[in-house]
N, C-alpha and C positions, 0 to 999 in steps of 0.2 A: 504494500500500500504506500509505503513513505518514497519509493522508488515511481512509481506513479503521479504522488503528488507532485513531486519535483519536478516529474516530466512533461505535468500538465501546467504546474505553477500560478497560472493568473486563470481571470474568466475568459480572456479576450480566447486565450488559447483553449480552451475549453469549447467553447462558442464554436469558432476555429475546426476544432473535431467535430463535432455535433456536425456542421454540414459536411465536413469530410465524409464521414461515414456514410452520406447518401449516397454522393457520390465525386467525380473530381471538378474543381471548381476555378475556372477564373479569377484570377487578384481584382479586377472588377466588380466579377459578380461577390465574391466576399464581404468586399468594403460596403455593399449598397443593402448586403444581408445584414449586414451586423452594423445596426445605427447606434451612430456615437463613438466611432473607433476612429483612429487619425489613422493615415495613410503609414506615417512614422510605426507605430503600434502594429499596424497589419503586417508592416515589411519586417518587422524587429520578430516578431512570433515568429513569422515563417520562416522566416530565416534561422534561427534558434531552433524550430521543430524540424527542420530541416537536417542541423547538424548532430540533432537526437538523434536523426534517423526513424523518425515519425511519420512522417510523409515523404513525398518524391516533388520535384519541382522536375518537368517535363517541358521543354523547349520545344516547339513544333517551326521548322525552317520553313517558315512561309513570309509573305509580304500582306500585312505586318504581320511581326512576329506574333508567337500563338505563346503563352506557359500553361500551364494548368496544372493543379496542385492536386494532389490524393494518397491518400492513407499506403503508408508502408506496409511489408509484411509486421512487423516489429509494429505498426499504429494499426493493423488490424486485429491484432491481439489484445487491444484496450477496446475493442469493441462492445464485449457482454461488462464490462465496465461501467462506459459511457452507457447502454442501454439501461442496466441500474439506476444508473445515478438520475437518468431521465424519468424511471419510472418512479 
């Protein structure tokens, strides 16, 4: 549990997971899911969830450029977690 917490740390990240889990998501569509979060805080999470090793950031070589964020093997195993913690 205490390894979890730490991995989840804030709401924003928490937040963060909860749509991961649906499925993978746009830096867009994130920031317009989750009201009240500064751009600064979206990039600082993900980037941080990132170096967990939580989720994947996914670069698609298009014009314009594509990312799209989603749940790691290692962030799909906090899954029945997050489903808890929801219920």
């Amino acid at each position: 549990m205490a390894i979890t917490a730490q991995l989840i740390g804030n709401k924003w990240k928490l937040l963060i997971l909860r749509n991961l889990r649906m499925r993978p998501w746009r830096f867009n569509e994130l920031q317009k899911s989750l009201e009240g979060i500064s751009q600064k805080v979206l990039t600082q999470s993900l980037r941080s969830m990132e170096a967990d090793g939580i989720i994947v950031r996914t670069v698609y070589a298009e014009v314009p450029p594509r990312v799209e964020y989603s749940l790691s093997e290692l962030g799909d195993t906090m899954r029945p977690i997050l489903d808890a913690m929801e219920k």
